[in-house]
C-alpha positions in Angstrom: 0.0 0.0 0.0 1.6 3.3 -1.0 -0.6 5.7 -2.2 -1.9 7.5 1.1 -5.8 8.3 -0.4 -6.1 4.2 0.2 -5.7 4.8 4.0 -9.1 7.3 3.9 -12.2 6.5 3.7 -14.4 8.3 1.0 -16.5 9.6 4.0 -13.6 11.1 5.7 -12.8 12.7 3.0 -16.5 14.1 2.8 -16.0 15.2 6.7 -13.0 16.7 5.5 -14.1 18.9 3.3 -16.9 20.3 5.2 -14.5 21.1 8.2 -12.5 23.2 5.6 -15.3 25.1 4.6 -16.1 26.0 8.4 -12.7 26.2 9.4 -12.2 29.9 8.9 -8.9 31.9 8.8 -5.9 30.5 10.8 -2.3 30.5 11.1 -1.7 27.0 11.3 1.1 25.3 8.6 -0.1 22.8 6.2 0.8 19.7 8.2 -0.3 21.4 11.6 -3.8 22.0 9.6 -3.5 18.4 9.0 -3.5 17.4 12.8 -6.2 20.1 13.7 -8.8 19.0 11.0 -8.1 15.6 12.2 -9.2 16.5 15.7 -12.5 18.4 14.6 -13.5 15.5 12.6 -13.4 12.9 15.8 -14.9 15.9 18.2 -17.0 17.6 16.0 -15.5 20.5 18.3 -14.5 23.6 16.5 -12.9 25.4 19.4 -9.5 22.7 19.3 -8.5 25.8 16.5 -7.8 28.0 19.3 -6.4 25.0 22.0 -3.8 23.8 20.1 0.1 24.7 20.8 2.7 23.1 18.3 6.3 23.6 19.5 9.2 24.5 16.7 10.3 21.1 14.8 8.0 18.8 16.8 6.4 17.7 13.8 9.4 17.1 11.4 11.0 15.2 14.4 7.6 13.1 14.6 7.4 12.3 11.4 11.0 11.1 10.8 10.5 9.1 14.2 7.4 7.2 12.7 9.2 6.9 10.0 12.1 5.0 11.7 9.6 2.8 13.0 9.7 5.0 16.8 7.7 3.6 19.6 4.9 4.7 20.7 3.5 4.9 24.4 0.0 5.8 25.1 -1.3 6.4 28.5 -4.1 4.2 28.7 -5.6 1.5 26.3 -8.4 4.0 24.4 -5.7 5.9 22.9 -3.8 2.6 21.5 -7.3 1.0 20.2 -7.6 4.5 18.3 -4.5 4.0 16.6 -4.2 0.8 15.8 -5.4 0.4 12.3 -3.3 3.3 10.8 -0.4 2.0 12.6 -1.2 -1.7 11.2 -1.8 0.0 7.5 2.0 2.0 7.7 4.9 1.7 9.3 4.3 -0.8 12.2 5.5 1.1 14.7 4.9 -0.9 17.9 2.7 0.8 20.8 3.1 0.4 24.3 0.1 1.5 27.0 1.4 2.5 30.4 -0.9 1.4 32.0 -0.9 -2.3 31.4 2.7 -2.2 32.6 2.0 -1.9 36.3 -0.8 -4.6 37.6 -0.6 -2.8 41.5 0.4 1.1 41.6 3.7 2.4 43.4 2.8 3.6 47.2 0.8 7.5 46.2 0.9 6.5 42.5 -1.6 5.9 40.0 -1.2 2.3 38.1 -0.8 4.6 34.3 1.6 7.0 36.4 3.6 3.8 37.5 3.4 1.6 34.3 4.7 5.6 32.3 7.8 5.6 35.1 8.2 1.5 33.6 7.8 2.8 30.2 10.4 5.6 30.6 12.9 3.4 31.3 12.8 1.5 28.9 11.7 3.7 25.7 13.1 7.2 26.4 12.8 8.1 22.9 9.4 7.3 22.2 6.4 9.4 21.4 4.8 9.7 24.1 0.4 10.0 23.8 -1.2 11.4 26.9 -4.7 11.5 26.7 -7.0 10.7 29.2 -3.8 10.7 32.9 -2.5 13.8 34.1 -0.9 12.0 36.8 0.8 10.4 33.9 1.4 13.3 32.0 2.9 15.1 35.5 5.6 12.1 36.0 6.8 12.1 32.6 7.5 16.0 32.6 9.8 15.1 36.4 11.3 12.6 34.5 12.1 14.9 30.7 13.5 17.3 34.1 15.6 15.1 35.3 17.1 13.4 31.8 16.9 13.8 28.0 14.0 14.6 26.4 11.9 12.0 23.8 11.0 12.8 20.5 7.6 14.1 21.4 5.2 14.3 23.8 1.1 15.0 23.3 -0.3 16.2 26.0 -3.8 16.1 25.5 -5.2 14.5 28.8 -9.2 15.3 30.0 -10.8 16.6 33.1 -11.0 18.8 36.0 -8.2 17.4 38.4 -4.7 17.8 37.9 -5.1 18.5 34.3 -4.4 22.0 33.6 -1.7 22.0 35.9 -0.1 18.7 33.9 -0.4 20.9 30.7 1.0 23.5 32.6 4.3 21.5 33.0 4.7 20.4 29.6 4.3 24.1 28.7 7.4 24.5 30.5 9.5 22.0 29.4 11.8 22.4 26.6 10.4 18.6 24.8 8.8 18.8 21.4 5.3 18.6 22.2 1.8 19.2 20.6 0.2 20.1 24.0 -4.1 20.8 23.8 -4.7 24.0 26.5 -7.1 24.2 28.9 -9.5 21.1 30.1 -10.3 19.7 27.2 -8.6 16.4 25.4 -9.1 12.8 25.9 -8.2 9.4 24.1 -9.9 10.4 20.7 -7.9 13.6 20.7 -4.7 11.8 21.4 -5.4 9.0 18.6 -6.4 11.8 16.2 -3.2 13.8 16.8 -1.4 10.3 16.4 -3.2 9.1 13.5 -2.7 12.7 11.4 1.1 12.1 12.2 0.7 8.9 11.1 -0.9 9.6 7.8 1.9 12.6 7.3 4.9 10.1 7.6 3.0 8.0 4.9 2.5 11.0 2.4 5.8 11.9 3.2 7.7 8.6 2.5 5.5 8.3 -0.8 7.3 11.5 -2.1 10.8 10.3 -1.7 9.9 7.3 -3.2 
């Protein structure tokens, strides 16, 4: 499979185009466009326009990272579920959910917050989903403060508790992140971020080819 229209359904493409008629004028880049109509179409939420933050690079490093065949960590199982088909129809990239790497939590821990400290050791270059645990999100911005960074973080995690002050973290770290403001988020938003990556790596590999 290498032309990338084969990995889009004809209705998505309908949804597409009716998000770009309602979009309205933005300064988003071509491929950051690409993530933020994404997210519309699986929230059917217009406001994402004015939530999302793109650091410099973040998505050229993404890209060539999926393209390496990168891991990638998700938070909890939603987000990997959500990706799973794209990933199956490109590169192959293998996923990892935090938090089916702890079966009992650390002492004051969350299970996802202990399985992401298990997942940090051992893929501290991954891309690293967050979309539904800020206490997840919160432990991998102490441990990008205390050691190298990976090759992204999204921090797009949902709710009332802990989550703006997770974002708030990211926003201070130096990582390459595609971070959602305020409360909003959640697994779909993660998977779409991931999945418009996903599908940006594939258009992008066709062209050198």
């Amino acid at each position: 499979m290498r032309d990338s229209h084969l990995l889009e359904h004809p209705i998505l493409v309908q949804s597409f185009a009716a998000i770009d008629r309602e979009f309205g004028p933005h300064c988003f880049s071509p491929d950051e466009y690409a993530i933020a109509r994404r997210i519309i179409h699986s929230t059917a939420d217009f406001e994402f326009k004015h939530l999302l933050h793109f650091s410099p690079g973040a998505l050229d490093g993404a890209v060539a990272a999926l393209q390496q065949k990168r891991t990638i960590v998700t938070d909890v199982s939603m987000v990997k579920v959500g990706i799973a088909s794209l990933v199956a129809k490109t590169f192959q990239n293998p996923v990892v959910v935090a938090v089916e790497q702890a079966d009992v939590a650390l002492p004051g821990k969350t299970r996802t917050e202990t399985g992401l400290l298990r997942c940090w050791e051992q893929y501290p270059d991954a891309i690293y989903a967050i979309g539904n645990a800020p206490t997840a999100l919160l432990a991998l911005c102490d441990c990008i403060a205390a050691s190298s960074p990976p090759t992204l973080v999204i921090g797009a995690p949902v709710g009332f508790i802990s989550v703006l002050e997770s974002k708030a973290a990211l926003a201070q770290t130096q990582v390459a992140q595609i971070r959602v403001e305020g409360r909003k988020g959640g697994s779909p938003v993660a998977a779409a971020i991931v999945n418009a990556l996903l599908l940006l790596a594939w258009q992008k590999t066709n062209l050198q080819v």
